[in-house]
Backbone as JSON Lines, residues from 0, in Angstrom:
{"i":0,"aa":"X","n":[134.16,100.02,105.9],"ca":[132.74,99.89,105.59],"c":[132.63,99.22,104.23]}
{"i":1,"aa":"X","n":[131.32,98.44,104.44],"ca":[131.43,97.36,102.9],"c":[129.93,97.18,102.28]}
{"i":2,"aa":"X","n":[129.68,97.93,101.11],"ca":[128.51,98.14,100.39],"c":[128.18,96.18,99.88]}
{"i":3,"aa":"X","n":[126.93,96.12,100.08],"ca":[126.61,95.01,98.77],"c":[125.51,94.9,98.49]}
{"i":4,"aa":"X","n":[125.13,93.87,97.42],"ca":[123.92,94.52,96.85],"c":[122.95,93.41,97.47]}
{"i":5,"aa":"X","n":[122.15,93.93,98.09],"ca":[120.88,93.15,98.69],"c":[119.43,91.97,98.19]}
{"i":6,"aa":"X","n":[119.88,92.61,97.05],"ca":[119.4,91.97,95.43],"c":[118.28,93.15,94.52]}
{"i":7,"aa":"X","n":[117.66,92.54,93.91],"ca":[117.08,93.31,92.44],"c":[116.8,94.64,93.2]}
{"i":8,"aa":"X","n":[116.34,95.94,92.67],"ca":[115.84,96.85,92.76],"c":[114.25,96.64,93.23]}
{"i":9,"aa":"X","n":[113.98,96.65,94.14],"ca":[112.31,96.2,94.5],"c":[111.81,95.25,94.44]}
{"i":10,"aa":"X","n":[113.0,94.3,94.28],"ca":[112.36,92.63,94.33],"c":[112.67,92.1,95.48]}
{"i":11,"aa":"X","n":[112.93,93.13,96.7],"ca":[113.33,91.59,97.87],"c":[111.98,91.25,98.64]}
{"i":12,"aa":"X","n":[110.47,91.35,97.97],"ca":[109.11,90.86,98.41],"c":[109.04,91.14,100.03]}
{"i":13,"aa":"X","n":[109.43,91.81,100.48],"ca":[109.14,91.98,101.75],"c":[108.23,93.41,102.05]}
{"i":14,"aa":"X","n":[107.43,93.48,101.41],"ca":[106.18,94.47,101.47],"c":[106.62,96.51,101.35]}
{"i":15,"aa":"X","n":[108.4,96.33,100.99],"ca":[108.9,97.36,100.99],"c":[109.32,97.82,99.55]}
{"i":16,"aa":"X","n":[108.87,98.14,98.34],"ca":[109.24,99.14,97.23],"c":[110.16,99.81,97.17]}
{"i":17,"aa":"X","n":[111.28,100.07,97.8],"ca":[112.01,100.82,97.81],"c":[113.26,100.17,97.1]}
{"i":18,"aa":"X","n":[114.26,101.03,96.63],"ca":[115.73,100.01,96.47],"c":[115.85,100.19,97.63]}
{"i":19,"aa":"X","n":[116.78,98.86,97.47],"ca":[117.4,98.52,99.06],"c":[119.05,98.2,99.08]}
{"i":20,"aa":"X","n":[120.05,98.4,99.58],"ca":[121.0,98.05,99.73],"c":[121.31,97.66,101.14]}
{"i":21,"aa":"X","n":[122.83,97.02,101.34],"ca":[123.19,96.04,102.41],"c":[124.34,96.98,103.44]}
{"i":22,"aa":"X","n":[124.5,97.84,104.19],"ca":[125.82,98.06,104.38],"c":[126.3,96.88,105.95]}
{"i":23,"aa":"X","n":[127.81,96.69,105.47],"ca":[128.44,96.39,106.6],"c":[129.54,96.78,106.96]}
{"i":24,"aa":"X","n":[129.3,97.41,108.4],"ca":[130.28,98.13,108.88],"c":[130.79,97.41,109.95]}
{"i":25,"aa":"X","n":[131.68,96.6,110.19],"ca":[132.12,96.11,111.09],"c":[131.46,94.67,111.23]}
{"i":26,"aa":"X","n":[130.73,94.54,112.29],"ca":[129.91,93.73,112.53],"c":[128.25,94.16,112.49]}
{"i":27,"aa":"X","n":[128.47,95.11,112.48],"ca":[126.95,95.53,111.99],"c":[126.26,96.03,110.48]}
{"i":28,"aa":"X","n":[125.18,95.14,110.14],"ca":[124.71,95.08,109.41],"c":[123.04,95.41,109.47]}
{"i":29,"aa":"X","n":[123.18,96.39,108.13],"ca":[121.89,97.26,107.96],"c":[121.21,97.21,106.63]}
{"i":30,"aa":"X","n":[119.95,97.25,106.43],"ca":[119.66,97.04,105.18],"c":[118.9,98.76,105.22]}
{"i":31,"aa":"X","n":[119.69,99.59,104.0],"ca":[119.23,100.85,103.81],"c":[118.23,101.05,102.43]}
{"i":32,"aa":"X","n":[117.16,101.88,102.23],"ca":[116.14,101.82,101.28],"c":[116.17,103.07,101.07]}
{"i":33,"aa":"X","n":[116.25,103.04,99.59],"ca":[116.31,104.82,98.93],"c":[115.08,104.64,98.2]}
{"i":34,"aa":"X","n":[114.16,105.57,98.35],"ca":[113.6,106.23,97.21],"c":[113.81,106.44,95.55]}
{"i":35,"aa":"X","n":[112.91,105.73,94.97],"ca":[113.17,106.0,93.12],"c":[112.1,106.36,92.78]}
{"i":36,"aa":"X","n":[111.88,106.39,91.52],"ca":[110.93,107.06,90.61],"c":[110.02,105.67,90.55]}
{"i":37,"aa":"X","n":[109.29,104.58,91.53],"ca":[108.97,103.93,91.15],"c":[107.83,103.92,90.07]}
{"i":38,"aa":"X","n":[106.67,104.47,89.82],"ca":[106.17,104.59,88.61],"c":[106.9,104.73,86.95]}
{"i":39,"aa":"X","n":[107.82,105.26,87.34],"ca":[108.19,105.67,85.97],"c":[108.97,103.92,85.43]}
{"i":40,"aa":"X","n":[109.89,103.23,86.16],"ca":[110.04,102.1,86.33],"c":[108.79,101.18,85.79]}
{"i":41,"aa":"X","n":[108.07,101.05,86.25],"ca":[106.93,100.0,86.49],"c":[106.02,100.13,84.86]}
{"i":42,"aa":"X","n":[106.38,101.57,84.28],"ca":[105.28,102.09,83.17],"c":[106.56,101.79,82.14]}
{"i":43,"aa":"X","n":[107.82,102.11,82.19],"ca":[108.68,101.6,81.04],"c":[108.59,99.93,80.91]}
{"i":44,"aa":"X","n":[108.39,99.3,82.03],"ca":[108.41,98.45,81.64],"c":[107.62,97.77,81.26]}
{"i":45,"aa":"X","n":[106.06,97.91,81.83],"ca":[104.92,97.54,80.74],"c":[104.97,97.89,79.24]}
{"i":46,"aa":"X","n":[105.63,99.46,78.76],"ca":[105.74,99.42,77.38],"c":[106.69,98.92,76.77]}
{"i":47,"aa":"X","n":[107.74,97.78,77.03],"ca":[108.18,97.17,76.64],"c":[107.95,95.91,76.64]}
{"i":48,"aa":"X","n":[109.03,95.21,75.43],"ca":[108.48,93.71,74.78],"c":[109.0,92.9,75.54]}
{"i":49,"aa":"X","n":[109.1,93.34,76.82],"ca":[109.94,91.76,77.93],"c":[108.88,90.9,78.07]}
{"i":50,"aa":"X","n":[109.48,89.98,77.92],"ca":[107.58,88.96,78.66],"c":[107.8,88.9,79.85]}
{"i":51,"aa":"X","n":[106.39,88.7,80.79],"ca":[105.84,88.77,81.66],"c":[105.95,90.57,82.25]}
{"i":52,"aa":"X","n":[106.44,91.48,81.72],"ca":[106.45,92.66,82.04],"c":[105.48,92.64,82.89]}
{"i":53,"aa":"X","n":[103.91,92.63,82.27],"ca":[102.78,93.3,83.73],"c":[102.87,92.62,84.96]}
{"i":54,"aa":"X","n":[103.6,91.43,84.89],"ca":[103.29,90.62,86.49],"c":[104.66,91.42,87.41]}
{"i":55,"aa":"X","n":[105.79,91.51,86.5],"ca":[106.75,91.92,87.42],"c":[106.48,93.5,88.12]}
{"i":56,"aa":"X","n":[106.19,94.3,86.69],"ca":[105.46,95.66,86.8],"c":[104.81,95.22,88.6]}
{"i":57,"aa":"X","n":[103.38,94.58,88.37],"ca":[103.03,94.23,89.42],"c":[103.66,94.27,90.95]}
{"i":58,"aa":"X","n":[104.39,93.49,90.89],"ca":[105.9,93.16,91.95],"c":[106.46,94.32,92.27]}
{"i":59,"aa":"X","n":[106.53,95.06,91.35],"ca":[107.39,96.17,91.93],"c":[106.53,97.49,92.44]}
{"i":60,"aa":"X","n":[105.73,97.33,92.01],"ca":[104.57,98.73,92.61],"c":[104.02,98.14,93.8]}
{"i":61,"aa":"X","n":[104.27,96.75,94.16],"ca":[103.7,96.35,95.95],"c":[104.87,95.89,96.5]}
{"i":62,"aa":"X","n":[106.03,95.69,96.23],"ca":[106.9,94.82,96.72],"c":[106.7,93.65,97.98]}
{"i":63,"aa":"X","n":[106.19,92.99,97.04],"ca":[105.7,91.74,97.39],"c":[105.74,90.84,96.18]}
{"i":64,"aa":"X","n":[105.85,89.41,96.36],"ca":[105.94,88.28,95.61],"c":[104.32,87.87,95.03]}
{"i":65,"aa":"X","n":[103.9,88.05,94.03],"ca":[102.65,87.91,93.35],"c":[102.76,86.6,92.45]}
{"i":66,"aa":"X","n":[102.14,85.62,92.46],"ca":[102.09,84.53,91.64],"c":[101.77,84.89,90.12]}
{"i":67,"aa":"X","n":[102.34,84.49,89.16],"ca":[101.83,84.6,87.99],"c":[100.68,84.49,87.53]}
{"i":68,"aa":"X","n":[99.52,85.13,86.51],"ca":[98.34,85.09,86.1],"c":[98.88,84.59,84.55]}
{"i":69,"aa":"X","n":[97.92,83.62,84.71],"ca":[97.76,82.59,83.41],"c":[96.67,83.35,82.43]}
């Protein structure tokens, strides 16, 4: 059995919030979604000095792809 990573933590925009990981077992392949603290995530990172924090914030409390606000 072979773990990999499916990509970012709540960024794969497919309308699902969750982490997600990849397993493959053989020939079969599954994409599994755990449960996190998503708020607590989404609020550290608005109080921090990353730029664009609120749009990604954004992204990750819908998991979905949101265009940037100018």
């Amino acid at each position: 059995m072979t773990f990999a990573n499916a990509g970012s933590v709540s960024l794969s925009y497919d309308g699902d919030p969750r982490a997600s990981y990849l397993v493959l077992d053989g020939t079969n392949v599954t994409i599994q979604r755990v449960e996190y603290d998503l708020e607590r995530e989404a609020n550290d990172l608005l109080h921090s000095d990353l730029p664009y924090a609120g749009w990604v914030s954004q992204i990750l409390r819908t998991g979905n792809y949101l265009p940037p606000t100018t």
